[in-house]
N, CA, C and O atoms as a GROMACS GRO file, in nm:
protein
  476
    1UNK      N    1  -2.505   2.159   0.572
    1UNK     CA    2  -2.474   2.022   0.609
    1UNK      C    3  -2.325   2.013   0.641
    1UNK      O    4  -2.240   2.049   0.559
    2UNK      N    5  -2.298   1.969   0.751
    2UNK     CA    6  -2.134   1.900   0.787
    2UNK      C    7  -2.057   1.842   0.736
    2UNK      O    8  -2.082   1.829   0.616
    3UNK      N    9  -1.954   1.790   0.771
    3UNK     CA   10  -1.885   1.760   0.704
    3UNK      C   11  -1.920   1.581   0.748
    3UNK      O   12  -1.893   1.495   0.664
    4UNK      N   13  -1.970   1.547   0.861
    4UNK     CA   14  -1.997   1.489   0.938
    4UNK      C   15  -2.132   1.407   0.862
    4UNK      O   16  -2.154   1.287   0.846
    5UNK      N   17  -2.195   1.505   0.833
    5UNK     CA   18  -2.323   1.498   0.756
    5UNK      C   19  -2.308   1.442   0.600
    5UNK      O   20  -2.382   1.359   0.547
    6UNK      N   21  -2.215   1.497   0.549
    6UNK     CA   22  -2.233   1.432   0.438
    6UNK      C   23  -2.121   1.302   0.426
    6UNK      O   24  -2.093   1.241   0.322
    7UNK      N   25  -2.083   1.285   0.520
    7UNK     CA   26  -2.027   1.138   0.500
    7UNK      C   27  -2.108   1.008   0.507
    7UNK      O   28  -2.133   0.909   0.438
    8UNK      N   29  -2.151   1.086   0.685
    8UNK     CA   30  -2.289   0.925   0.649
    8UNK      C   31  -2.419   0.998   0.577
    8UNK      O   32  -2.534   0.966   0.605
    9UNK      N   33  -2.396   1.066   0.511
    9UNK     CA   34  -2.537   1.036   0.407
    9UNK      C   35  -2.507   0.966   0.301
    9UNK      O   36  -2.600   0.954   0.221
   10UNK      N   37  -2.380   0.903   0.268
   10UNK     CA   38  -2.337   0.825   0.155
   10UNK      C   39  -2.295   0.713   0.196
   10UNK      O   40  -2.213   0.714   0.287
   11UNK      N   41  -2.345   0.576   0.134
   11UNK     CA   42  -2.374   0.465   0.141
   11UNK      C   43  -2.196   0.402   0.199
   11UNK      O   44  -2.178   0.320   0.289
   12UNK      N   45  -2.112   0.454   0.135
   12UNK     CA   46  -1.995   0.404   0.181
   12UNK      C   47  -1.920   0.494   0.288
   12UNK      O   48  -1.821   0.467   0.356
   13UNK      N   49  -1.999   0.610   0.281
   13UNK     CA   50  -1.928   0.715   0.421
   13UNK      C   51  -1.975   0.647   0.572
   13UNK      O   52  -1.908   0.658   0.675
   14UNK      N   53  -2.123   0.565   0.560
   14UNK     CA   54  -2.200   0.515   0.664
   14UNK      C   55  -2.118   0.367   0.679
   14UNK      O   56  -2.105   0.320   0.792
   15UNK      N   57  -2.077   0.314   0.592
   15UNK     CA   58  -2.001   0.194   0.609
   15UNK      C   59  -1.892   0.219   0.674
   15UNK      O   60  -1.861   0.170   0.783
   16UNK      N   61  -1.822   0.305   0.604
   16UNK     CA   62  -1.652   0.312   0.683
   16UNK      C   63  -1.712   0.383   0.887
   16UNK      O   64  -1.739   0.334   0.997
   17UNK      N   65  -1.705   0.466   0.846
   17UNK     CA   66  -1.801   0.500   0.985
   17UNK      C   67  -1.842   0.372   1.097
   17UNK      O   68  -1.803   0.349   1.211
   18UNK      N   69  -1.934   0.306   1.011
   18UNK     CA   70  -1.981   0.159   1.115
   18UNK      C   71  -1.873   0.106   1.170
   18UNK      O   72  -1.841   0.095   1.289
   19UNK      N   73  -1.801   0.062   1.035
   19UNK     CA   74  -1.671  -0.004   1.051
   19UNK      C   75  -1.555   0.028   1.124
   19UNK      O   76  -1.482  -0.059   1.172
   20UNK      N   77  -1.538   0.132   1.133
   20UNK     CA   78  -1.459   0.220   1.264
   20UNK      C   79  -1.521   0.178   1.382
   20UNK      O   80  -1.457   0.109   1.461
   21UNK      N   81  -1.659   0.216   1.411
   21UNK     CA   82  -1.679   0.217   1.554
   21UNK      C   83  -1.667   0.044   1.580
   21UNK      O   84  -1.622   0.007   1.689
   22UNK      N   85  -1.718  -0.083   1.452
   22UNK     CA   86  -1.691  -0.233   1.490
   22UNK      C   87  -1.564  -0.245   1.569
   22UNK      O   88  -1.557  -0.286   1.685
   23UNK      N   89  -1.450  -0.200   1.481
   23UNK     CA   90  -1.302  -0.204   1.553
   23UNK      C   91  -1.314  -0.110   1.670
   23UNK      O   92  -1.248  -0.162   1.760
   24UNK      N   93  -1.358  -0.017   1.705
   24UNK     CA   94  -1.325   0.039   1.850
   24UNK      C   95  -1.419  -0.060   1.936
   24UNK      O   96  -1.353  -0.097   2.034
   25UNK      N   97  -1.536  -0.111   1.936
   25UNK     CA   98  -1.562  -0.198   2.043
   25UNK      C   99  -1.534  -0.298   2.055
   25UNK      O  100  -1.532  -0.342   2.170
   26UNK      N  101  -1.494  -0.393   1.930
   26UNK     CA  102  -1.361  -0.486   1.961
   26UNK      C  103  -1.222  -0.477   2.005
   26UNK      O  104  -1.159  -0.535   2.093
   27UNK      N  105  -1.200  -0.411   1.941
   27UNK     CA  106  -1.099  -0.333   2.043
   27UNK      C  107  -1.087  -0.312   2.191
   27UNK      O  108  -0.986  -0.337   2.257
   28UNK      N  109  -1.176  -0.273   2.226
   28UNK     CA  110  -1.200  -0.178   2.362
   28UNK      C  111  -1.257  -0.404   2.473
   28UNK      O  112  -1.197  -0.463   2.563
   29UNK      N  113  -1.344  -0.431   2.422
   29UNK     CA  114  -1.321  -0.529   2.436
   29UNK      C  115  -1.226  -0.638   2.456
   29UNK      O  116  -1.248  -0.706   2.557
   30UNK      N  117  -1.151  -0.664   2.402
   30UNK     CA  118  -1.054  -0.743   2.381
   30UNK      C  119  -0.912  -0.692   2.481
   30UNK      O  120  -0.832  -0.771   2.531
   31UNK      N  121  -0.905  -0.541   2.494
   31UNK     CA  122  -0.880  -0.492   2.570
   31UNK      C  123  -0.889  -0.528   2.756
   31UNK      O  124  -0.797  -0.514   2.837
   32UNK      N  125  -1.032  -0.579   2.784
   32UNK     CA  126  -1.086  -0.624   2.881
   32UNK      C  127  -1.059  -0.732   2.923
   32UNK      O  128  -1.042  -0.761   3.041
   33UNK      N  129  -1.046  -0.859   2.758
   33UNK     CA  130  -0.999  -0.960   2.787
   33UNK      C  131  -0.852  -0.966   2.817
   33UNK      O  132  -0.812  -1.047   2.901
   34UNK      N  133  -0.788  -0.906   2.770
   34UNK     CA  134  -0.651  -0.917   2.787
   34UNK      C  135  -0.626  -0.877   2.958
   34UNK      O  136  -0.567  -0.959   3.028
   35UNK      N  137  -0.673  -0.755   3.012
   35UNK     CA  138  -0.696  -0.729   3.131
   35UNK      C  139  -0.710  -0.836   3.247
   35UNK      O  140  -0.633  -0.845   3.342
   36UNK      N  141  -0.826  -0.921   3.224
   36UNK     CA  142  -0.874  -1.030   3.314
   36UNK      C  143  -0.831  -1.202   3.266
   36UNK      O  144  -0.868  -1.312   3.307
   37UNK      N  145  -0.765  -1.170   3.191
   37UNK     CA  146  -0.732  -1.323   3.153
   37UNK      C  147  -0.564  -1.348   3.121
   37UNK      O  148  -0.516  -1.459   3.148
   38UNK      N  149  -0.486  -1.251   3.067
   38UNK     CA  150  -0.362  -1.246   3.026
   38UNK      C  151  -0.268  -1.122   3.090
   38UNK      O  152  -0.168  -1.070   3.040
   39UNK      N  153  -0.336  -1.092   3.222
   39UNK     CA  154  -0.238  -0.949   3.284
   39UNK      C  155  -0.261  -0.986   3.445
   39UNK      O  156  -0.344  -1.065   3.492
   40UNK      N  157  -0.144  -0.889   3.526
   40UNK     CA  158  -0.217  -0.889   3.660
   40UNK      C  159  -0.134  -0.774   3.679
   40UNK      O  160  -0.040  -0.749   3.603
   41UNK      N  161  -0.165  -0.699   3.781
   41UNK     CA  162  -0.123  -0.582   3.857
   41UNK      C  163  -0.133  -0.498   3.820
   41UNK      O  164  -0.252  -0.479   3.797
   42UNK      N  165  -0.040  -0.370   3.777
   42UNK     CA  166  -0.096  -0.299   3.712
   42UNK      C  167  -0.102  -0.264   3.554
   42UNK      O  168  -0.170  -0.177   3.500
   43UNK      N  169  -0.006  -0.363   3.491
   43UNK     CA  170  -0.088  -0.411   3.363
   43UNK      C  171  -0.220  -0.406   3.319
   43UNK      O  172  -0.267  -0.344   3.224
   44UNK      N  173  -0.313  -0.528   3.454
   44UNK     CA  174  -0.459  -0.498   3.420
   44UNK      C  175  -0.500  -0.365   3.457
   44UNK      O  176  -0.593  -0.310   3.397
   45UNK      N  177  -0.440  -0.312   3.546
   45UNK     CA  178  -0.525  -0.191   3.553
   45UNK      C  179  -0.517  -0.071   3.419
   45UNK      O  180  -0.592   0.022   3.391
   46UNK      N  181  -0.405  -0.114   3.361
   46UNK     CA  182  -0.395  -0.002   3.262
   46UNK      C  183  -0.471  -0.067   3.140
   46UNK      O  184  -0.521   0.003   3.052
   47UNK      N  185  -0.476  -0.200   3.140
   47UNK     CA  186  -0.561  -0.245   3.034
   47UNK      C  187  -0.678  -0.201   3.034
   47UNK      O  188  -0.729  -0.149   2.934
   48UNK      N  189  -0.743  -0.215   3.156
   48UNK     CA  190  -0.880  -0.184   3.182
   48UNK      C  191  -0.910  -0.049   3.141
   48UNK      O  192  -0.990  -0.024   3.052
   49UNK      N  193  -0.836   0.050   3.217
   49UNK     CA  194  -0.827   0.208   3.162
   49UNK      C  195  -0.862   0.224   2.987
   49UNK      O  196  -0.952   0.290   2.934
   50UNK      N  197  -0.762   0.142   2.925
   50UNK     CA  198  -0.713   0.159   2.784
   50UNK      C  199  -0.876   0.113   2.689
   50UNK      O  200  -0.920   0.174   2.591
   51UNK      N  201  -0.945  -0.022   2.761
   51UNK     CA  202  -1.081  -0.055   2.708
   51UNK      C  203  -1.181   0.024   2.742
   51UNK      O  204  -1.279   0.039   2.669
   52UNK      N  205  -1.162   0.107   2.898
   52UNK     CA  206  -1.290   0.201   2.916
   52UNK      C  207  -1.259   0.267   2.795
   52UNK      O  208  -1.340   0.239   2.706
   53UNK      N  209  -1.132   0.377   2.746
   53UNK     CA  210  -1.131   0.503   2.709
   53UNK      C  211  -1.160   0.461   2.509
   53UNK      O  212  -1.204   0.534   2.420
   54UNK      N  213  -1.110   0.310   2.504
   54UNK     CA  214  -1.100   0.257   2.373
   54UNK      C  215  -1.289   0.276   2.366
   54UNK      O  216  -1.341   0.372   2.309
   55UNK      N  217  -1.364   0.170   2.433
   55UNK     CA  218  -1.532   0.140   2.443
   55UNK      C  219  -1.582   0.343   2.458
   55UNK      O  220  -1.696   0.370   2.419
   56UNK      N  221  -1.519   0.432   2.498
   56UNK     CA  222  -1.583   0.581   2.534
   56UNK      C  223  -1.594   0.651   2.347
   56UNK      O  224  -1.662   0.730   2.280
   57UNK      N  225  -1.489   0.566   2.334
   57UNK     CA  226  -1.440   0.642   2.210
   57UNK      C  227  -1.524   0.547   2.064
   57UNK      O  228  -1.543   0.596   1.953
   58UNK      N  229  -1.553   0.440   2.096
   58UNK     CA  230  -1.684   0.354   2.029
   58UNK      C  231  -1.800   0.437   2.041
   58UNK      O  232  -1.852   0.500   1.949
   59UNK      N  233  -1.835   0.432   2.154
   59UNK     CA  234  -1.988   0.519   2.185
   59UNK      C  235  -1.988   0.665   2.122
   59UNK      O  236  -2.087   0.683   2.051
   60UNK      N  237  -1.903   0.774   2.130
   60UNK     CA  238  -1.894   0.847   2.044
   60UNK      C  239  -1.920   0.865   1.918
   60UNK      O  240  -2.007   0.936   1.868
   61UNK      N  241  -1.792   0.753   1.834
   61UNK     CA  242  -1.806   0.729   1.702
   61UNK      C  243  -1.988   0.638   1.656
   61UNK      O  244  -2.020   0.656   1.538
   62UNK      N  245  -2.046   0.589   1.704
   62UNK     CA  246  -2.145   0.528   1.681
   62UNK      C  247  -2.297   0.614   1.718
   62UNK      O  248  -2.407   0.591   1.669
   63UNK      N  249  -2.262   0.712   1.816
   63UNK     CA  250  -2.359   0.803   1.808
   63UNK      C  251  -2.350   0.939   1.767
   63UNK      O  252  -2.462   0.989   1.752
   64UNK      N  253  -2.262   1.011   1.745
   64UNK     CA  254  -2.281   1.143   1.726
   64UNK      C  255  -2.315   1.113   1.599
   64UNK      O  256  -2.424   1.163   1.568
   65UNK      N  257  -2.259   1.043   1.504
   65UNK     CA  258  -2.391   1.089   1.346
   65UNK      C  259  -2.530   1.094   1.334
   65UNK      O  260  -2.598   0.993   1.352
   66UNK      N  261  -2.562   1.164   1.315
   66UNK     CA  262  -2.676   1.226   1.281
   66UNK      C  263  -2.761   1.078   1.155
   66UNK      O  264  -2.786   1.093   1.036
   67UNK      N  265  -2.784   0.952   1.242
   67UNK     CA  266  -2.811   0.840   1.121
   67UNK      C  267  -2.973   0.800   1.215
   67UNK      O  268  -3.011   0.838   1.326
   68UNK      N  269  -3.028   0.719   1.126
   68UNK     CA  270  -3.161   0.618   1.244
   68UNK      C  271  -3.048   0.488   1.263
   68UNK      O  272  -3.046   0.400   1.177
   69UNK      N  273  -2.955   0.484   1.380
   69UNK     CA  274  -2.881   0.387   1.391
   69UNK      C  275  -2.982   0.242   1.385
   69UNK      O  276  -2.904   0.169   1.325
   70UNK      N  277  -3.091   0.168   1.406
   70UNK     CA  278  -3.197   0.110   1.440
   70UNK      C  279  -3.149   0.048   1.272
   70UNK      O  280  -3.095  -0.060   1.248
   71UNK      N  281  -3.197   0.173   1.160
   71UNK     CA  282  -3.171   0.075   1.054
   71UNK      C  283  -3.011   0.052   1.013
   71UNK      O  284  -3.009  -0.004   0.903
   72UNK      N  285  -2.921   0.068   1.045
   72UNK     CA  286  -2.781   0.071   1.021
   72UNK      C  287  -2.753  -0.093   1.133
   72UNK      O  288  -2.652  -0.164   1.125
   73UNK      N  289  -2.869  -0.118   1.228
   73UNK     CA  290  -2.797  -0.221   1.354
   73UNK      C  291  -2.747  -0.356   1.252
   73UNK      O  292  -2.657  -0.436   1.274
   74UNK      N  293  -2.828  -0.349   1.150
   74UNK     CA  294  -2.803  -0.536   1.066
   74UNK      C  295  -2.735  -0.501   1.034
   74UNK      O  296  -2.657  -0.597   1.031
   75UNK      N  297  -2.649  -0.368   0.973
   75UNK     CA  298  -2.468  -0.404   0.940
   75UNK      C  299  -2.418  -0.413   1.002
   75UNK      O  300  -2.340  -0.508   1.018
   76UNK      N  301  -2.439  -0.294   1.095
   76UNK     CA  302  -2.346  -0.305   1.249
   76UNK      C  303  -2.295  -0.429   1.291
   76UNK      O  304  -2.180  -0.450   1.332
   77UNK      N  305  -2.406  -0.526   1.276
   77UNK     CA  306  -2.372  -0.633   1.375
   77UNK      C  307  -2.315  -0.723   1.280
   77UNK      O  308  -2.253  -0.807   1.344
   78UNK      N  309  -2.309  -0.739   1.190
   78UNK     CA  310  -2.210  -0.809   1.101
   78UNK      C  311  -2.086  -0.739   1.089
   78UNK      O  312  -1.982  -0.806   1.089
   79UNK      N  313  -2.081  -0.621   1.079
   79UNK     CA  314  -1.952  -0.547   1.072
   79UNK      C  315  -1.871  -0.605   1.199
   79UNK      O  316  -1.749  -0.615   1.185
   80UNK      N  317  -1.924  -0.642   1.309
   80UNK     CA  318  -1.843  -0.598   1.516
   80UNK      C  319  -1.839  -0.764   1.425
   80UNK      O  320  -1.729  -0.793   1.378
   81UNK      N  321  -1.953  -0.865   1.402
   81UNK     CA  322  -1.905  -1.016   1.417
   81UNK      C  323  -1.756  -1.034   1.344
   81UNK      O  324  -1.656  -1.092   1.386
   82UNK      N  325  -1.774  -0.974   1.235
   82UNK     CA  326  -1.648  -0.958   1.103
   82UNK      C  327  -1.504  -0.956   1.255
   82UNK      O  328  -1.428  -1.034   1.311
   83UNK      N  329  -1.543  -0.800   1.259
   83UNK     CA  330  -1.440  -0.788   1.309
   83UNK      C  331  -1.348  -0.835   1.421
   83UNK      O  332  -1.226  -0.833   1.435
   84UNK      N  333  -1.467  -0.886   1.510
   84UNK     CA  334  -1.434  -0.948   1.665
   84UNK      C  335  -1.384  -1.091   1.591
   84UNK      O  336  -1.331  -1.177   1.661
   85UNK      N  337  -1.396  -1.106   1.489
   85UNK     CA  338  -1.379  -1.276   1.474
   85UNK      C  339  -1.215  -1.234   1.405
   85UNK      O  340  -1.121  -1.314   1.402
   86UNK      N  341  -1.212  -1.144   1.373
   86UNK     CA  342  -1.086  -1.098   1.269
   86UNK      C  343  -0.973  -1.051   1.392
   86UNK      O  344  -0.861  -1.101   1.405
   87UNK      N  345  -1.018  -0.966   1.458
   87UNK     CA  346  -0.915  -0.960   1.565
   87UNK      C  347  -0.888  -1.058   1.717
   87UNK      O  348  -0.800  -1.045   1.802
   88UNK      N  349  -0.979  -1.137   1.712
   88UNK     CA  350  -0.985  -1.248   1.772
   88UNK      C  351  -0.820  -1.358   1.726
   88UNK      O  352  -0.725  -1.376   1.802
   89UNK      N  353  -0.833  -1.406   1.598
   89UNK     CA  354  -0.711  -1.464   1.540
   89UNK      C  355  -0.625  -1.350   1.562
   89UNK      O  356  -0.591  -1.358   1.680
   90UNK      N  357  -0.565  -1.235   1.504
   90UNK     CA  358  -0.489  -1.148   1.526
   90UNK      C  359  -0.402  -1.116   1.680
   90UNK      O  360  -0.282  -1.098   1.698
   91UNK      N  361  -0.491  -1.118   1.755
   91UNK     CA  362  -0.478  -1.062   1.899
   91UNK      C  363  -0.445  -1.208   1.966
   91UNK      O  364  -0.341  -1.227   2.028
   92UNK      N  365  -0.537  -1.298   1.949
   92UNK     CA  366  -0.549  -1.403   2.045
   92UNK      C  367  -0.493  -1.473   2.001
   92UNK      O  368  -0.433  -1.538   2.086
   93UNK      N  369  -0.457  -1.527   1.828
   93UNK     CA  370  -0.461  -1.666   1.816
   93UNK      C  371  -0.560  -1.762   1.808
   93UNK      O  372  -0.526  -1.878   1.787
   94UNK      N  373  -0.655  -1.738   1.820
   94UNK     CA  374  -0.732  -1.838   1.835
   94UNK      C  375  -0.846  -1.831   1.651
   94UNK      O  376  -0.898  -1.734   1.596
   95UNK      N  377  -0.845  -1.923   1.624
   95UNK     CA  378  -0.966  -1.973   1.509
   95UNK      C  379  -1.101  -1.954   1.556
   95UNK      O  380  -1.125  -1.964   1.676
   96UNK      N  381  -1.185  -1.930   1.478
   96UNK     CA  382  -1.315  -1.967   1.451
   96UNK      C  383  -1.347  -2.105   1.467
   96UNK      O  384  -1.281  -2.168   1.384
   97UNK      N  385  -1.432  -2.197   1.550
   97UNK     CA  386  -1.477  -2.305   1.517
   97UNK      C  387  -1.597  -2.333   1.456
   97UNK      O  388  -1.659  -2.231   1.426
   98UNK      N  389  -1.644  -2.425   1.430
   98UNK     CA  390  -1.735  -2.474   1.342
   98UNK      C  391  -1.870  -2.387   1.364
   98UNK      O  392  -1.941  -2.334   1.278
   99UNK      N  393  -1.886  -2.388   1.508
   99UNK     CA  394  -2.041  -2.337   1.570
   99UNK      C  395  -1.998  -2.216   1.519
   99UNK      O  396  -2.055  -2.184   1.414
  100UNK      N  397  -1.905  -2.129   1.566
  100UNK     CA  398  -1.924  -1.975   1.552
  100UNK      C  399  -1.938  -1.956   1.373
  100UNK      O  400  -2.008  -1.861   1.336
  101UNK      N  401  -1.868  -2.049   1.259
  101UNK     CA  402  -1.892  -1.984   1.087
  101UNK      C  403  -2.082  -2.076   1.122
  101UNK      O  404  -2.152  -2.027   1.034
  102UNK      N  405  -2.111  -2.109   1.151
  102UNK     CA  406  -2.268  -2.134   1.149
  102UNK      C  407  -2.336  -2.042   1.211
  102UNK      O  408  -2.440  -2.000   1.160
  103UNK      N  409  -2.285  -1.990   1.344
  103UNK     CA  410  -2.383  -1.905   1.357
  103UNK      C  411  -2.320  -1.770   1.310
  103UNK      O  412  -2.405  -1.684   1.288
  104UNK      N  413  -2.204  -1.735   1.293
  104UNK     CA  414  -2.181  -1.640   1.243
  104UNK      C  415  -2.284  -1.559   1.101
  104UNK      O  416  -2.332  -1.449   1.074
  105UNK      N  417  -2.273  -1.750   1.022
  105UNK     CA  418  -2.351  -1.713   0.903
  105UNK      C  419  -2.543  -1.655   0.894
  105UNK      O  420  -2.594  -1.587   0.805
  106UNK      N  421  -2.613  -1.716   1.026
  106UNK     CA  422  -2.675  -1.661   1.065
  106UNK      C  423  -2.658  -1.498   1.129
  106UNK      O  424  -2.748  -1.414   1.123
  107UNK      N  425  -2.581  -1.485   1.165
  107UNK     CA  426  -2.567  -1.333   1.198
  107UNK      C  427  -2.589  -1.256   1.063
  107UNK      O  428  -2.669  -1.165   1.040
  108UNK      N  429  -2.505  -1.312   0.985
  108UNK     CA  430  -2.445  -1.195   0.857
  108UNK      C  431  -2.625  -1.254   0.766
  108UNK      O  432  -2.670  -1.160   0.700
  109UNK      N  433  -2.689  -1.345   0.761
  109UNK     CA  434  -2.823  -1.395   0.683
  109UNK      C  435  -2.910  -1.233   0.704
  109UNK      O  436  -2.962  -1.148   0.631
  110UNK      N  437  -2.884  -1.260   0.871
  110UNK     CA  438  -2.984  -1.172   0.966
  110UNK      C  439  -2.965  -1.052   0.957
  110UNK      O  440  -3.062  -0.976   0.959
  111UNK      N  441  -2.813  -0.994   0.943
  111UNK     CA  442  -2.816  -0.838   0.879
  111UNK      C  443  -2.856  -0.795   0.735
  111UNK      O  444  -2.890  -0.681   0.701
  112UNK      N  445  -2.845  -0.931   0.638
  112UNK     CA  446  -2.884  -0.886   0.535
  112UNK      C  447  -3.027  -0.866   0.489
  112UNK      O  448  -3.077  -0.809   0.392
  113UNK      N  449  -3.065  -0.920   0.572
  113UNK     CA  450  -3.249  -0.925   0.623
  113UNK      C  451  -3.305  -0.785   0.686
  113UNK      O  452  -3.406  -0.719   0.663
  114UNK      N  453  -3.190  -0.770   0.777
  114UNK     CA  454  -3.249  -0.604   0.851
  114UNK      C  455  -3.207  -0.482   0.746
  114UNK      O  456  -3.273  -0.382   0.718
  115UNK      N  457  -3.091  -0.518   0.704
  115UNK     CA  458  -2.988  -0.400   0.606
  115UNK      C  459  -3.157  -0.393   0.470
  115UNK      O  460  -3.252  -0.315   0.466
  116UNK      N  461  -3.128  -0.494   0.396
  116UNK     CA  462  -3.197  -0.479   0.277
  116UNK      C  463  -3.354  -0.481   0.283
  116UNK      O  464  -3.410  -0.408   0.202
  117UNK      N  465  -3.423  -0.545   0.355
  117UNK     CA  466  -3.564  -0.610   0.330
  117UNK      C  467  -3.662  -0.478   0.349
  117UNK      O  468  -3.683  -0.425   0.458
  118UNK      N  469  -3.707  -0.444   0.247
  118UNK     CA  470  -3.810  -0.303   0.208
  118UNK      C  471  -3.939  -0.333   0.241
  118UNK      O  472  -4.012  -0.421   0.196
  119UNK      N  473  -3.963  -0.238   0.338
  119UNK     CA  474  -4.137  -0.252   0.394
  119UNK      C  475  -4.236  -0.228   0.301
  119UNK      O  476  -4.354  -0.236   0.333
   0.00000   0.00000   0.00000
């Protein structure tokens, strides 16, 4: 077994892991936004570059482990909401409003539903 291997076979090696790739597609994202909304010339173009290679380097980290990503998606997707909402204020400035902690809280209900609920 790898080294690779025995990280996500442990409950917090598979977390940090998730949690890495949440921040690289927010990242790589936000990246995009900054590109098309807060740059022009070749600023955006290097932004854009910087979110392909940031989003290449997500897809990597999120598939090469050896996991059933399928049952890992209900953290996943609370992990990227966590984080997109976390570097959202950070990056942007901007708050959470009312709709997004409501449906947010549905997001995070809904991973704890996919994460935990035993067939």
């Amino acid at each position: 077994m790898g080294l690779l291997d025995k990280i996500v076979s442990m409950p917090a090696g598979a977390f940090l892991i998730l949690a890495f790739a949440a921040l690289l597609e927010a990242l790589g994202d936000s990246c995009f936004q900054t590109a098309f909304y807060r740059s022009s010339g070749l600023a955006r173009v290097l932004w854009i570059a910087l979110g392909a290679v940031v989003l290449a380097s997500y897809g990597c980290v999120v598939n090469i482990p050896p996991w059933d990503f399928g049952k890992l998606l209900g953290a996943y997707v609370v992990l990227f909401f966590i984080t997109a909402q976390v570097l959202n204020k950070v990056r942007f400035h901007q708050s959470p409003t009312a709709p997004v902690y409501v449906g947010g809280s549905l997001i995070v209900a809904g991973g704890l539903v996919i994460a935990f609920w035993k067939n």
